[in-house]
N, C-alpha and C positions, 0 to 999 in steps of 0.2 A: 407421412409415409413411413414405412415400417417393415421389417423383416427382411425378404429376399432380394439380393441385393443379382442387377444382373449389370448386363453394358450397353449403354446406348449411345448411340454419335448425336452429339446435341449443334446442329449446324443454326449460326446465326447470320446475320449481313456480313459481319466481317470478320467469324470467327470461328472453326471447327472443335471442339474435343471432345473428353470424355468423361461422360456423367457416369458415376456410381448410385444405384438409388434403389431403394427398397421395394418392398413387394406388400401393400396392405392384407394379403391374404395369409402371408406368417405371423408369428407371432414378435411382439417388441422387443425381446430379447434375444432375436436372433442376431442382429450386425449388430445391433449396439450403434447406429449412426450418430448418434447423437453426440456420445462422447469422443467416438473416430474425429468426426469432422469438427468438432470443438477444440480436439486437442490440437489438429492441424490449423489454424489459424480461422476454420468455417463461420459461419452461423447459420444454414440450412441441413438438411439432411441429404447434402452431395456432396460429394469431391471431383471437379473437374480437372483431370488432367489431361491437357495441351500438351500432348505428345505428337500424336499423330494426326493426320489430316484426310485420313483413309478407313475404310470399314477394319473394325476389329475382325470380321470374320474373314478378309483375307489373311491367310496362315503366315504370308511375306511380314506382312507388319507389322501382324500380334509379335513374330519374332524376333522384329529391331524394336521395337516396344519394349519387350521384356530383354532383353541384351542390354539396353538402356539403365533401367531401373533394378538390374539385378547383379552388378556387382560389388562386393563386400572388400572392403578394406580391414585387412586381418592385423590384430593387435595382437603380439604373445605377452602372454600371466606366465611367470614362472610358479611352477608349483612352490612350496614349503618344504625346506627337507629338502628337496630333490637336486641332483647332480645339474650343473648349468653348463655343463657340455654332452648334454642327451637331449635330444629334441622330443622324448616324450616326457619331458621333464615338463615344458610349457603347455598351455592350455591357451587354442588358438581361440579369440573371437573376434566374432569377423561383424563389421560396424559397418550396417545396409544402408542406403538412402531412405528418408524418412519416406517418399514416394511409393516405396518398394515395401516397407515395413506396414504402412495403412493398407496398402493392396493386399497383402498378406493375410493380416489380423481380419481384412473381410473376408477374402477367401477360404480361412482357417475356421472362421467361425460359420460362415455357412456349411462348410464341411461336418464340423460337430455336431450343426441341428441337423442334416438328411443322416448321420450315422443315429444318432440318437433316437430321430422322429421314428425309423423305420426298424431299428432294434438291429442295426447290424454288427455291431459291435456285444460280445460274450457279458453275460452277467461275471463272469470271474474276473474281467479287466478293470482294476480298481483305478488304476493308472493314469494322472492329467484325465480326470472325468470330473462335471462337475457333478455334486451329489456322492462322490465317490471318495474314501481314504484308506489311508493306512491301515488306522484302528478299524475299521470296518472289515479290510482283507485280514488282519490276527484274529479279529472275532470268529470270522466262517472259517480259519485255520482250526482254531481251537475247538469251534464248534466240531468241526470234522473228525478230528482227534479223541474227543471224548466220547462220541457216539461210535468211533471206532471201535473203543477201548472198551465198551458198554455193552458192547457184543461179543466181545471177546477173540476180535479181530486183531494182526497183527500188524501196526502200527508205521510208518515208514514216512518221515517227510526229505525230500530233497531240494535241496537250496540251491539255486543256477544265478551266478552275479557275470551280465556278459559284456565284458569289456569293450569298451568305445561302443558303446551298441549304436548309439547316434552319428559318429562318424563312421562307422564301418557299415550302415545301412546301404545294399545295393538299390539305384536308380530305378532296375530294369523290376524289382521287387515292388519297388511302391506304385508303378506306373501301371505294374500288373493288377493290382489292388485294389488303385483307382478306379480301372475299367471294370472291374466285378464288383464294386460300391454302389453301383446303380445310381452315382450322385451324378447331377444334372452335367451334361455334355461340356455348360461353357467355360462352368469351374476344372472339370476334369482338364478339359484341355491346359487352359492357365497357368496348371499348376505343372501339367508335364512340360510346359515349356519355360518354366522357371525351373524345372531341374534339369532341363536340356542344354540352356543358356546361361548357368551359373558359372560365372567368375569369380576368382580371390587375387585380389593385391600385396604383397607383403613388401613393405620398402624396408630395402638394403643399403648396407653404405656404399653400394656402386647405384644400384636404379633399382627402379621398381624391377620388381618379378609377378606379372602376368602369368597366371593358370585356370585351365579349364577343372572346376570340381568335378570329376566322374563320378561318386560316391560319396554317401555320408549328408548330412544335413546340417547346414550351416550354423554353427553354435553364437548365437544371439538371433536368431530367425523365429517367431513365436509360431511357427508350423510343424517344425520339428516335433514335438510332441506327440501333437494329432496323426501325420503321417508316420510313426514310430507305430504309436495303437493299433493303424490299419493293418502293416505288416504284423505285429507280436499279436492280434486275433486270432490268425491263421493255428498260431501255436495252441488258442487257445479252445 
């Protein structure tokens, strides 16, 4: 089995959970199950997880399901250089349960093949795409430029560098994006409910400090990216 990966409740005599599992009608490179579940201790192309003992499509449970699996214990990196009494000196990343991070990495990459299969994403977004670089976005820069120039047009490029763009990403932005992505209903939901229920832990030398993220995308999360794309299209 291969490609689209959906959720099924896999009920036996004396045990309920939850199978991840591919769709032979995509193509092999879409999850990538092979290595997902390899890397998790697998040797099939599923991942059961024994969370829950209830339909995934009641919204009650999908959302202690993901409340479970979704929060991140925040580690600070002090920047180089920087002052160590300024807290944007350090560089939060936040260390997800491996549970939460294979969920993810399926979700994320199902995401990329319906953005990609369907061409909803700009040919100018070179950005975390595969097939896509750097050298590739200077090429069609310059290309632009010299055809510019060749006409005898005047010339103008502006450079925009925007600060924390992955942590200062609004929720209410990406959630909006998802629903006009046309991507399949069960991912969309999943995913807004991983941004609805995400927590961060920071331990202090009194106690843990519990917080709800309202914004931003959690830095060591491999969705970040993808959902970064969706919003910065719009711009593009």
């Amino acid at each position: 089995m291969h490609g689209h990966t959906t959720l099924r409740q896999n009920v036996g005599p004396t045990r309920k959970g939850w199978l991840l599992f591919s769709d032979k009608n995509c193509p092999d490179n879409d999850i990538g199950l092979s290595d997902t579940t390899e890397s998790a201790g697998g040797k099939a192309h599923s991942v059961y997880l024994y969370i829950l003992s209830a339909p995934m499509s009641d919204s009650d449970n999908r959302v202690r399901f993901i409340g479970i699996v979704s929060v991140g214990n925040i580690i600070l990196f002090h920047k180089h250089g920087k002052s160590k009494t300024e807290a944007s000196s350090y560089r939060p990343i936040s260390l997800l349960p491996t549970i939460c991070k294979v969920l993810e990495k399926l979700l994320t990459q199902r995401l990329n093949f319906h953005l990609e299969k369907n061409n909803r994403l700009s040919n100018l977004q070179y950005g975390f795409r595969e097939g896509k670089s750097t050298e590739m976005a200077i090429t069609k820069l310059l290309d632009t430029i010299h055809k510019g120039k060749s006409r005898g047009d005047h010339v103008l490029v502006l450079s925009i560098d925007i600060k924390g763009a992955f942590d200062n990403i609004q929720h209410n932005a990406i959630v909006s994006y998802l629903d006009n992505s046309k991507c399949p209903e069960n991912i969309v939901n999943i995913f807004k409910n991983l941004l609805q229920n995400r927590k961060v832990i920071l331990n202090t030398s009194e106690e843990p400090a519990i917080r709800d993220q309202k914004q931003g995308c959690t830095q060591g999360s491999c969705s970040e990216p993808a959902l970064w794309n969706l919003v910065a299209n719009e711009i593009l």
